[in-house]
C-alpha positions in Angstrom: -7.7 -32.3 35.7 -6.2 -34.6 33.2 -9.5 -34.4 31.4 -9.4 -30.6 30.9 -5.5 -30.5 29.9 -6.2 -33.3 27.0 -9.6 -31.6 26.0 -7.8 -28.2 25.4 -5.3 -30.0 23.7 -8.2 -30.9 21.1 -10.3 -27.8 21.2 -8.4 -26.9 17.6 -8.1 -30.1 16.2 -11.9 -30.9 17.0 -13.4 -27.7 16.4 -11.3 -26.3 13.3 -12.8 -29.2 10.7 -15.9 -29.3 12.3 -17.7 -26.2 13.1 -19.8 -24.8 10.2 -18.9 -21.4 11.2 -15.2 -21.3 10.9 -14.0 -21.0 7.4 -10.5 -21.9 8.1 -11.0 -26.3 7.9 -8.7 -26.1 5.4 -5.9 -24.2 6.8 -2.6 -25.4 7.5 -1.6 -23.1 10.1 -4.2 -23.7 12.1 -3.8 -28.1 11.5 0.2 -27.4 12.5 -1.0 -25.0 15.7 -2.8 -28.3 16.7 -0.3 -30.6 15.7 2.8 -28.7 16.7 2.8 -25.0 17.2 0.0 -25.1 19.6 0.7 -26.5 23.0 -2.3 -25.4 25.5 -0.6 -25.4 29.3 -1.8 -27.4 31.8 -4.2 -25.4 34.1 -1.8 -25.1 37.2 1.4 -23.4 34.8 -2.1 -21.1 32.9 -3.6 -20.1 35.9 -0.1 -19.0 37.7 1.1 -16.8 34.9 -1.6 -14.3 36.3 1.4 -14.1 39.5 -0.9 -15.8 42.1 0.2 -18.9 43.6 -2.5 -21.1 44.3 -3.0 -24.1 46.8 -6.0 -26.5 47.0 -9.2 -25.5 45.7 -9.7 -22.5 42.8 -13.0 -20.6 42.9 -14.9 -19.3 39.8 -14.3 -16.4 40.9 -10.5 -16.9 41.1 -10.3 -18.1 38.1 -12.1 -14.8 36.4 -9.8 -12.6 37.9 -6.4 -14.4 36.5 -8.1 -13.9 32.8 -8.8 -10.5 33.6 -5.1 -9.8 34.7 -3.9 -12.3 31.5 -6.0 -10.1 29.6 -4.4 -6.8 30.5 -0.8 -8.1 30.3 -1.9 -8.6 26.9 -3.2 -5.6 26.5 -7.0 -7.3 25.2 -10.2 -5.9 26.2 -12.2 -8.3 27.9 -15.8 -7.6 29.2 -16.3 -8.1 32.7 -19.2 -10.6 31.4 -17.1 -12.4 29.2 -14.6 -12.9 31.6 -17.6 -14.3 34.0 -18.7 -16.2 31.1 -15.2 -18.0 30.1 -14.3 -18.5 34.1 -17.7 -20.8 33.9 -16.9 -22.6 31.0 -13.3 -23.4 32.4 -15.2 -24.4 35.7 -17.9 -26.4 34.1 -15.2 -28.7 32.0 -13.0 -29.5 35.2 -16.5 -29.9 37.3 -17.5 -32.1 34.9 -15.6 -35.1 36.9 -14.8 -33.3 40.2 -16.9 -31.7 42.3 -14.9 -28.6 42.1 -11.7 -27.2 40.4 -8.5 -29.6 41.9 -4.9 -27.9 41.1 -2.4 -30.5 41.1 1.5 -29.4 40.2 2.5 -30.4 36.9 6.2 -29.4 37.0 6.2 -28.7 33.3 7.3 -25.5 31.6 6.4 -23.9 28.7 8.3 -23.3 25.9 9.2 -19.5 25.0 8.6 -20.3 21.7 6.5 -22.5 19.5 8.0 -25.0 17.5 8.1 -24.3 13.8 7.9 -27.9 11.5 10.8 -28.8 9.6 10.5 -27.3 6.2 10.3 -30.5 3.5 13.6 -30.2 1.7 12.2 -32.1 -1.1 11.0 -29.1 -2.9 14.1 -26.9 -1.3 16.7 -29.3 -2.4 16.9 -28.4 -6.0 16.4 -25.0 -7.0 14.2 -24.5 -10.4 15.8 -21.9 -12.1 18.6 -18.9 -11.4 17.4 -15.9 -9.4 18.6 -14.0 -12.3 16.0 -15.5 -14.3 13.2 -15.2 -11.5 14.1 -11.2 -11.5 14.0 -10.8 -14.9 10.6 -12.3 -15.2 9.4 -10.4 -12.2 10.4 -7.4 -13.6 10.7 -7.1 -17.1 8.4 -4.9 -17.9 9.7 -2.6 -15.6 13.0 -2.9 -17.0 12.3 -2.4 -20.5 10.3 0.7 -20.0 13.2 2.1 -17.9 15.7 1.3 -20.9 13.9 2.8 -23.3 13.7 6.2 -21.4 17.5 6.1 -20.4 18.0 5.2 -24.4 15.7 7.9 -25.2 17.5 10.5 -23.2 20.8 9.8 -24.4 19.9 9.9 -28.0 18.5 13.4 -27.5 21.4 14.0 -25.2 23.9 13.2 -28.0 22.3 14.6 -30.8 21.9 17.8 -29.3 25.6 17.7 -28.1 27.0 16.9 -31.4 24.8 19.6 -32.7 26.7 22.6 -30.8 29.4 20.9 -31.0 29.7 22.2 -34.8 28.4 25.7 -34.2 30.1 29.4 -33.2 29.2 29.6 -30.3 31.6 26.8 -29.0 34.7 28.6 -30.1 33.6 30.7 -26.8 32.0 28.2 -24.2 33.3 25.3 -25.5 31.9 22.1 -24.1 30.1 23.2 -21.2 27.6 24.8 -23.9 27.0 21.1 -25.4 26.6 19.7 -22.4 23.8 22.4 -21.4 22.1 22.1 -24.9 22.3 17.9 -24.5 20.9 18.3 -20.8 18.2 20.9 -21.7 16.9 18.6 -24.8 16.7 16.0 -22.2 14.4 18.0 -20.1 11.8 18.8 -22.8 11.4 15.1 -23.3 11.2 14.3 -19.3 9.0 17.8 -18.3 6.5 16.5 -20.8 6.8 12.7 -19.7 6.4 13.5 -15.8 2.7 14.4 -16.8 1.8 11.1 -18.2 1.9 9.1 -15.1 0.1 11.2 -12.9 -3.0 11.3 -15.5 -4.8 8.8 -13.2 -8.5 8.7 -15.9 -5.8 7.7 -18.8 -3.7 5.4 -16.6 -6.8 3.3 -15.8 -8.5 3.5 -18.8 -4.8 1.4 -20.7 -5.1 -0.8 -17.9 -8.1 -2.2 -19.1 -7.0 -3.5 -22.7 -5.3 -6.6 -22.1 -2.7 -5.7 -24.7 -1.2 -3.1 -23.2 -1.6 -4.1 -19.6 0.6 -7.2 -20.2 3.8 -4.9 -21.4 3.2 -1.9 -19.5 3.3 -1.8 -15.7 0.8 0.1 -14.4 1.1 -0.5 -10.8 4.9 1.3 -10.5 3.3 4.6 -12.3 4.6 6.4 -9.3 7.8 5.1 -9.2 8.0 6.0 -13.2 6.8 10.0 -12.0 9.6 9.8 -9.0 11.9 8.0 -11.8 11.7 11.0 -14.1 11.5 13.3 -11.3 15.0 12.2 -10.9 15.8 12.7 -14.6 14.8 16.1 -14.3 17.0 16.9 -11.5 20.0 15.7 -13.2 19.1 17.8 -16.3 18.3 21.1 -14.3 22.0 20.5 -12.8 23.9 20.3 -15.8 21.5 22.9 -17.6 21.6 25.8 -15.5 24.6 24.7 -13.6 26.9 24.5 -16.8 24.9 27.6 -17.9 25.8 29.6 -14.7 28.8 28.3 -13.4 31.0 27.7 -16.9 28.9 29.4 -19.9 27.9 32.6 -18.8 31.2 33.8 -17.0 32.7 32.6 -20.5 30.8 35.1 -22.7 31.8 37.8 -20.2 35.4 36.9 -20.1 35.4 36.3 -23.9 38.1 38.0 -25.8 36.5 40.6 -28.0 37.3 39.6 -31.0 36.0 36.5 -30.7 32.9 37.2 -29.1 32.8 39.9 -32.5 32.7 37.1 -34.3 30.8 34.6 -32.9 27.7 35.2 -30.8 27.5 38.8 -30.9 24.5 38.8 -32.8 22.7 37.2 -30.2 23.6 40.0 -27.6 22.6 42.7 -30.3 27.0 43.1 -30.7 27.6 44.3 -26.7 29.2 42.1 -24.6 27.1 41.5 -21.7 27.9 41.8 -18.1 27.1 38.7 -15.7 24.7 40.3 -14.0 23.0 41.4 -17.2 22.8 37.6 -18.3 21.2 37.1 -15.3 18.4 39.9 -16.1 17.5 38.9 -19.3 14.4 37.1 -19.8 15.8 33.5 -20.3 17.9 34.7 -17.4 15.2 35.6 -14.9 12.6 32.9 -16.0 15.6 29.9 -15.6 16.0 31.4 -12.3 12.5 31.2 -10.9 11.7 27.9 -12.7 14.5 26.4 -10.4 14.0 27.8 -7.3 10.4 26.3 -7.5 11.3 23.0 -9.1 13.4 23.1 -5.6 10.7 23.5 -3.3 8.7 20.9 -5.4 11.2 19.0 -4.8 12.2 18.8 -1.3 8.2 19.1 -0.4 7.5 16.1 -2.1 10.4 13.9 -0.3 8.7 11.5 1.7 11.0 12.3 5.3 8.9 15.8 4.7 5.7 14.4 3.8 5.6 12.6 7.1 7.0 15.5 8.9 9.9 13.3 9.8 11.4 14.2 13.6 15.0 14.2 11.9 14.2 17.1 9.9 15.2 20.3 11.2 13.0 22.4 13.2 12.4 25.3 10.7 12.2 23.0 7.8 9.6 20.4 10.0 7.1 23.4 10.6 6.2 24.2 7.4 6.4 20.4 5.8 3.7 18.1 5.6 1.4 16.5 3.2 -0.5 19.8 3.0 2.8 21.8 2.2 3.4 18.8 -0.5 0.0 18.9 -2.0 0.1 22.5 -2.8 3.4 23.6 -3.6 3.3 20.4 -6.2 0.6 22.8 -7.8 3.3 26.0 -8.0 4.9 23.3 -11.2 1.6 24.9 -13.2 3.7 28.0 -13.3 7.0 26.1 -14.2 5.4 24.9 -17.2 4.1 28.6 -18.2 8.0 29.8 -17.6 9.2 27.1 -19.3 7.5 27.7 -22.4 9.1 31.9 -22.0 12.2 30.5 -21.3 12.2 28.4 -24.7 10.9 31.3 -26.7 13.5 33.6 -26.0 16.9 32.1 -26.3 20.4 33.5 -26.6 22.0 31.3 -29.6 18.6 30.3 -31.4 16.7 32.7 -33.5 15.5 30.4 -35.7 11.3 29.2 -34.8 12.2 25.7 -35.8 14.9 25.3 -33.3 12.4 26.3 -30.8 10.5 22.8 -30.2 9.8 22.5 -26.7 6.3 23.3 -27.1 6.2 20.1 -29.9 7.2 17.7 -26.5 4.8 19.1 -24.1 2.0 20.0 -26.1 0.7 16.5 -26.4 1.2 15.7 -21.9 0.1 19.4 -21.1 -3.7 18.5 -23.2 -3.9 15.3 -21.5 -3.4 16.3 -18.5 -5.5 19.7 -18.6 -8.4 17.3 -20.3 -8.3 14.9 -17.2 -8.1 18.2 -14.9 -11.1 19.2 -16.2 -13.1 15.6 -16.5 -12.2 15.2 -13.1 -14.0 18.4 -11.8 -17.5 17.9 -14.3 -17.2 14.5 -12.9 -17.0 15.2 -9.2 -19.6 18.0 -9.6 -21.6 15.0 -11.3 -22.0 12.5 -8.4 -24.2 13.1 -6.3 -22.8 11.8 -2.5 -25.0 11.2 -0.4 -24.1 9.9 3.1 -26.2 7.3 4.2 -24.1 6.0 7.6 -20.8 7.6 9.0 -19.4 5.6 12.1 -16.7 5.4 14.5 -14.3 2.8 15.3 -11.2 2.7 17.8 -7.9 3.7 16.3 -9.8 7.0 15.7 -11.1 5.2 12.5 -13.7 6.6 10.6 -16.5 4.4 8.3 -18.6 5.7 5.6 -21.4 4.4 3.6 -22.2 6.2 0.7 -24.7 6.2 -2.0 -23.7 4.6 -4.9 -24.3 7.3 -8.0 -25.9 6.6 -11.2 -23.4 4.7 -13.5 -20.2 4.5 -11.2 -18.8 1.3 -12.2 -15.5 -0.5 -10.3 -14.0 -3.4 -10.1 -12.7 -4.7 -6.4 -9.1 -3.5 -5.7 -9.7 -0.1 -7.1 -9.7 3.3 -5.3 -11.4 6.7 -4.7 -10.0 10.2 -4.5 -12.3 12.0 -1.8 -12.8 16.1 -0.8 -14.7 17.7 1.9 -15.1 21.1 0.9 -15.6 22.0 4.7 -12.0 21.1 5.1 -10.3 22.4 2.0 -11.4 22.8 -2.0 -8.3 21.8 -3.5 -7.1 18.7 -1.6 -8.3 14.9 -3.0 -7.4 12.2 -0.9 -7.3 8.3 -2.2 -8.7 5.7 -0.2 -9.5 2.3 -1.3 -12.9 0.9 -1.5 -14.2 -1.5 0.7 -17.3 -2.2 -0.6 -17.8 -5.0 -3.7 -19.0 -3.8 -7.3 -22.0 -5.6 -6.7 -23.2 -4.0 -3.7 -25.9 -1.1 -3.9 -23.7 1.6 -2.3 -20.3 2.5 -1.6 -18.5 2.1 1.3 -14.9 3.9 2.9 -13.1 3.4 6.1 -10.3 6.2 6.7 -8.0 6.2 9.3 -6.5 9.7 10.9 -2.9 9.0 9.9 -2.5 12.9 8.8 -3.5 16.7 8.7 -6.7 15.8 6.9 -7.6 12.8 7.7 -7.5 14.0 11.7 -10.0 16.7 10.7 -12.4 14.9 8.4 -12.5 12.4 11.6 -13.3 15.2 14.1 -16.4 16.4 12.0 -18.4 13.7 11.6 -17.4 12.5 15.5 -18.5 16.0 16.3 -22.0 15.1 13.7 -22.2 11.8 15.8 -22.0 13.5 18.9 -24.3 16.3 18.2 -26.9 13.4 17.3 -28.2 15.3 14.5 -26.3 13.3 11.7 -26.0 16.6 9.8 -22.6 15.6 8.0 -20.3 17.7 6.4 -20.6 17.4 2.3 -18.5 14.8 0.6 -16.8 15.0 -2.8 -15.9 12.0 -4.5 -14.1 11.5 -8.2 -12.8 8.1 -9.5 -12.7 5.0 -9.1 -9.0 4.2 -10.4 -6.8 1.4 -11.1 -4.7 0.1 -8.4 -2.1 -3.0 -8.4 -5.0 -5.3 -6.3 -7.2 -4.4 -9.3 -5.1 -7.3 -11.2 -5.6 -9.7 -8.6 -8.4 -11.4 -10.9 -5.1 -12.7 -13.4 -4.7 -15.3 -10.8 -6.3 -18.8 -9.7 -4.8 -18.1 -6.3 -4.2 -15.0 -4.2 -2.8 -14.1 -1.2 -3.7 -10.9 0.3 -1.2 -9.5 3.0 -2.7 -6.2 4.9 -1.2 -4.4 7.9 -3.5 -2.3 10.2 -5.3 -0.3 8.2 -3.7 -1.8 5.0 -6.1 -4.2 4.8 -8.8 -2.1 3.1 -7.9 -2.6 -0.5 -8.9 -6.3 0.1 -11.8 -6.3 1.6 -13.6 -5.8 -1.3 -11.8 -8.2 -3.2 -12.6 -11.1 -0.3 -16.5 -9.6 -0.6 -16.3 -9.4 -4.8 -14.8 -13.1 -4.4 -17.3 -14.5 -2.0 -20.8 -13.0 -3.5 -19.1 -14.3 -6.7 -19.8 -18.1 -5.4 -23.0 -17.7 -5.5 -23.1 -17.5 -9.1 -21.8 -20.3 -11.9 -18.6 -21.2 -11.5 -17.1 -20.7 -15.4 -14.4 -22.6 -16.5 -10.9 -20.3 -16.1 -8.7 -22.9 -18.1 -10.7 -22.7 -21.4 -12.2 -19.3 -20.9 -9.7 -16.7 -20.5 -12.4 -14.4 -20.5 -13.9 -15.8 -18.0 -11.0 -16.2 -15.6 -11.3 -12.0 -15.9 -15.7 -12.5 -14.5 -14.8 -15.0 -11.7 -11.2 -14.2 -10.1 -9.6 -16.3 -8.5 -10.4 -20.3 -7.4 -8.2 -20.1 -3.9 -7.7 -16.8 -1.6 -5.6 -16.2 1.3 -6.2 -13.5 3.4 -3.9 -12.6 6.5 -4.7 -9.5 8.1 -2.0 -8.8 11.2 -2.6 -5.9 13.2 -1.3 -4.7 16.9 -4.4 -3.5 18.5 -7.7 -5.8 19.0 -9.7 -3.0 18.8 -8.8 -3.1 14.8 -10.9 -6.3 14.3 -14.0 -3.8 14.6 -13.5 -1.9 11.6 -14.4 -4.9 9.1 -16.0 -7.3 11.7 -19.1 -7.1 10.0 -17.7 -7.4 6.8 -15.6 -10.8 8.0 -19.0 -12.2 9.1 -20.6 -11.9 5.8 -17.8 -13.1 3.8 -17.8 -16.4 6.6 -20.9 -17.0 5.8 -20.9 -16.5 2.3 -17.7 -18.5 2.1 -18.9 -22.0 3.8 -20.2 -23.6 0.9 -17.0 -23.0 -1.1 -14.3 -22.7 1.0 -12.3 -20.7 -1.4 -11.3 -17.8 1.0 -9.2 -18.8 4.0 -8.6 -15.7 6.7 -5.9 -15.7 9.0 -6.1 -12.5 11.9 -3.2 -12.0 13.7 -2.4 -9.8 16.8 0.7 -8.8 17.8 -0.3 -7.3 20.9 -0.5 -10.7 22.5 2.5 -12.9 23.3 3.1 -15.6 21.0 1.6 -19.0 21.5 3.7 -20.8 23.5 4.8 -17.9 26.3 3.3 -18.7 29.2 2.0 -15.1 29.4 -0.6 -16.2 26.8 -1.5 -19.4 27.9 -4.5 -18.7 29.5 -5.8 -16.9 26.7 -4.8 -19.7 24.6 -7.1 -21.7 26.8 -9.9 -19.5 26.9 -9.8 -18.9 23.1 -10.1 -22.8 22.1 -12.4 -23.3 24.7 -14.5 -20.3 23.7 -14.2 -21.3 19.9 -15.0 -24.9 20.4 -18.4 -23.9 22.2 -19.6 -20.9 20.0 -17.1 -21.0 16.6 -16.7 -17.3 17.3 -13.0 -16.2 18.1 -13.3 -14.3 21.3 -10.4 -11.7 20.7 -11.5 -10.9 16.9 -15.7 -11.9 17.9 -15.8 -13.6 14.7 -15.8 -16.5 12.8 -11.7 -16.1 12.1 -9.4 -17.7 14.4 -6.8 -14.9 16.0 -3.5 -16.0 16.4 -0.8 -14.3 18.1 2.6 -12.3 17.6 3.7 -11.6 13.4 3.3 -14.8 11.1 6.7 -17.0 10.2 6.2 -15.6 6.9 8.7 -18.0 5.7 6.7 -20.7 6.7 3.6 -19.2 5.4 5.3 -19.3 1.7 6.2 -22.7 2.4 3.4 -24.1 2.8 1.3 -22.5 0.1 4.7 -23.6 -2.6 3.7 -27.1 -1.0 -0.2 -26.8 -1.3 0.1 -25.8 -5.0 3.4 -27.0 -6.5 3.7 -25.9 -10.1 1.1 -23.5 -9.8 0.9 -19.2 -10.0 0.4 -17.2 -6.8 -0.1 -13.5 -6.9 1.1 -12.0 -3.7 -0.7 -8.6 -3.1 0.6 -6.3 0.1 -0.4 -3.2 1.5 1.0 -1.7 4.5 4.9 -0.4 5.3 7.7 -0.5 2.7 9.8 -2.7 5.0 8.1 -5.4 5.6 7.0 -4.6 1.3 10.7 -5.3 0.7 11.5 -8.3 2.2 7.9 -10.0 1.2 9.2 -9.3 -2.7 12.2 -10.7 -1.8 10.8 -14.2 -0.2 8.5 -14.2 -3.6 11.8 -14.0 -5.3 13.6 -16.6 -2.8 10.8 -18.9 -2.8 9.9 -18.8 -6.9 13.9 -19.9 -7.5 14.1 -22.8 -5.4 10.3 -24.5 -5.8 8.2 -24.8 -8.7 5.7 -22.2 -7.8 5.5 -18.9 -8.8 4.9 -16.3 -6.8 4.1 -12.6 -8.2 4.2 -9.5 -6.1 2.1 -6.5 -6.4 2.8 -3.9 -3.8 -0.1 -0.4 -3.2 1.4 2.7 -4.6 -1.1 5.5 -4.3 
């Protein structure tokens, strides 16, 4: 008995360093989960948590049946032969000294949680610099693009204030009319700027000089488009509601004399009614452009996106990312009334005055150009499917044949149509596959409208067992924020549930890349760009096991490819499972060292990478890679829920102020 409870207590610590399949011997959370965090029970306290009491002697078959029910209470799926086959390797060990399985009480308890190491305040004690500082350099580039677009708008702003300021016409409307002009000048400027982000082909294409890409941040291009989206909000309000609300009732209620004298001119010398202002052409063309600017609008807010339960019932039927996707389109027409609605103005006869065509002409071409590339393009590649499968958490994988001349690099993304479904709608999904591999390669999860449907068809094509799948447009690839994750020496790569995708084919671009020369990324800048990064931490954490299918195969090939090196370390974590230490998962704790030390295949994830349980201390995560490499850059790339996205780029801020490594975030904006 005393045999088995120390030789669990080792399974880790033996196996870990030691077995040529696991590519985590360097990790420190697995060395501290043997050290500290990891506490296997003694087999009375493991076997008991199943709710049986035993007395005496424990059959195999006993035994089997109390990791069955450990199993379900942790909601795993364990074979009825793998629970046979764990039962006999917890048999042989105890049978090894005793002729069968003794249970002797132990009158230990285990803890509810596992112990966490002290953090070492040596590199806590004295902070580095200010977080002032460590926000600024985080985000400067951010913040000097935003300045310049708020300075922007409030030098049009003023200047075309100042401007009617001085004229006629404000002897009858007064301010109100400068503040419409000033807000109206400001929305030439942001209508024409609110393309620019959005032009994906030109976005990816400035990524790629070096120049640019170090000033310009190219990963928040859709907070920039929401940012201006914003602008133009506040400009519609004080445009057309100073317009409606304070001008127009003015010119009506002008004294005649005045209105003689002024702006009659404009209103070929009759004084208007209100309704007549109204049902003129600037009128009527104002009108529509904002009542669609405000379905845009509240379509495109993310509460009805999701179709968000706290929207009303009315409103919640017709949102959705469908409803989103197209009335976004109806903005074609905005632009086509906006340029009317400039033509034909009340106070402004003069053509030169007339200049909103000069701010959109340049946006409008670019985008159109891109519009147009992007279907000649699509119509281009020719997609064949060559394997379309399956996995739990309706989850569907496609292999697809690489076309002549498409050229990535890992972290990028794909927009993807199935003209089955709809003709319009492109959806992005990152690519799992690495640049070097002969095809291409996609895993989609149904999360929406969609997504549910392109699932359906090819499990209805599986089904049917004719493999005749529905056609598959594709258009890209683009630049995404884990496209810059080869500007680092170390990585760490955070994905949740399906968010792990985007590095997949980073840890796959990574590890065929050791297999190559390794160049020198201190002398070479150039070459830090071919190689990537020297270090890479992957931790994938997930809350069903039946995830671990959907890049299983993937995680075996990058093992393998990784043991010569050791430059990728992957950390899986479930949080369906209890954390270590609960006595709820002990016996899976034991079965899972036991299992590992024998085969060096995790049984929970069945592969080479070691599952562990619950969500990860993050905090001690940090800690121990600022400890590991001290003085050193980290980029932090995450992909999954704008929560957990928050606080993440809040430790990096946290932990690059008070130790002497850096660490950079880089959040997935699609």
């Amino acid at each position: 008995m005393h045999r088995y409870v120390s030789y669990i207590h080792g399974v880790v610590e033996r196996s870990s360093p030691k077995t040529a399949e696991n590519d985590l011997h360097t990790s420190p959370e697995l060395h501290q989960a043997s050290d500290s965090g990891f506490r296997p029970p003694k087999i009375r306290i493991a076997l008991e948590a199943s709710g049986r009491n035993f007395h005496g002697r424990i059959t195999e078959e006993e035994i089997k049946q109390a990791i069955l029910y450990a199993a379900s209470l942790n909601r795993l799926s364990l074979s009825q032969d793998e629970a046979c086959e764990c039962a006999r390797l917890i048999k042989e060990e105890l049978d090894a000294d005793q002729g069968a399985v003794e249970l002797q009480s132990t009158g230990d308890n285990l803890s509810k949680t596992s112990p966490m190491p002290g953090t070492p305040a040596s590199y806590l004690s004295h902070p580095k610099q200010s977080l002032i500082t460590v926000l600024f350099r985080a985000h400067w580039r951010q913040v000097w693009v935003v300045l310049l677009w708020l300075a922007a708008c409030l030098a049009l702003f003023v200047w075309k204030f100042l401007q009617y300021r001085h004229r006629s016409a404000f002897e009858v409307m007064g301010y109100c009319l400068c503040t419409a002009k000033g807000a109206a000048e400001t929305l030439k400027l942001n209508m024409a700027l609110v393309l620019l982000p959005i032009s994906r082909n030109t976005m990816t294409w400035l990524r790629k000089r070096r120049w640019i890409n170090s000033t310009i941040p190219f990963n928040d291009t859709i907070n920039f488009h929401k940012l201006i989206a914003g602008g133009i909000v506040i400009g519609v309000i004080l445009h057309a509601g100073t317009h409606l609300a304070c001008d127009f009732p003015r010119i009506v209620n002008a004294k005649r004399s005045v209105f003689q004298r002024t702006i009659a001119k404009g209103f070929h010398y009759r004084q208007p009614s209100y309704l007549e202002i109204l049902g003129t052409t600037e009128g009527a063309t104002g009108i529509a452009m904002v009542v669609l600017m405000i379905i845009a609008f509240l379509l495109a807010t993310r509460p009805s996106r999701r179709q968000h339960a706290s929207l009303p019932w009315p409103i919640r039927r017709f949102a959705g990312f469908n409803a989103f996707w197209y009335s976004h389109h109806l903005l074609v027409l905005v632009y086509v009334l906006l340029i009317i609605h400039s033509m034909f103005l009340f106070l402004t006869k003069d053509v030169t005055e007339k200049t909103t065509w000069m701010y959109l002409v340049i946006p409008v071409l670019i985008y159109a150009g891109e519009r147009v590339f992007r279907i000649i393009r699509s119509g281009i590649y020719d997609v064949q499917i060559l394997k379309a499968t399956i996995y739990s958490g309706e989850v569907l994988s496609l292999k697809l044949q690489k076309p002549t001349g498409f050229q990535y690099c890992s972290g990028m993304y794909i927009f993807v149509q199935c003209p089955q479904i709809s003709t319009f709608e492109w959806h992005p999904f990152s690519l799992t596959s690495a640049p070097d591999d002969d095809h291409l390669s996609l895993h989609i999860r149904s999360l929406g409208d969609w997504s549910y449907q392109i699932y359906s068809l090819f499990q209805e094509a599986l089904a049917s067992g004719k493999a005749n799948f529905p056609k598959i447009c594709i258009d890209g690839p683009y630049g995404a924020a884990s496209q810059d994750h080869c500007k680092y020496d170390n990585i760490l790569l955070i994905g949740l549930g399906i968010g792990a995708t985007p590095f997949i084919s980073i840890l796959k671009d990574i590890a065929n890349g050791q297999q190559g020369p390794q160049l020198d990324t201190v002398k070479d800048i150039m070459a830090h760009d071919v190689k990537g990064p020297t270090k890479a931490y992957f931790y994938w954490v997930t809350r069903e096991q039946g995830s671990f299918e959907w890049f299983r195969d993937i995680m075996k090939e990058v093992s393998i490819l990784n043991r010569k090196k050791g430059v990728i370390e992957m950390h899986n974590y479930l949080t369906s499972i209890f954390h270590e230490g609960d006595k709820r998962s002990a016996l899976i704790s034991a079965i899972q060292a036991l299992h590992f030390m024998k085969s060096g295949v995790d049984i929970i994830s069945k592969t080479p990478v070691w599952t562990q349980f619950a969500r990860p201390n993050w905090f001690k995560v940090f800690s121990g890679l600022a400890t590991r490499h001290g003085g050193e850059r980290i980029g932090v790339f995450y992909c999954g829920p704008e929560n957990l996205g928050r606080d993440l780029e809040r430790l990096c801020h946290k932990m690059t102020a008070q130790t002497s490594t850096r660490f950079v975030f880089h959040k997935e904006h699609y």
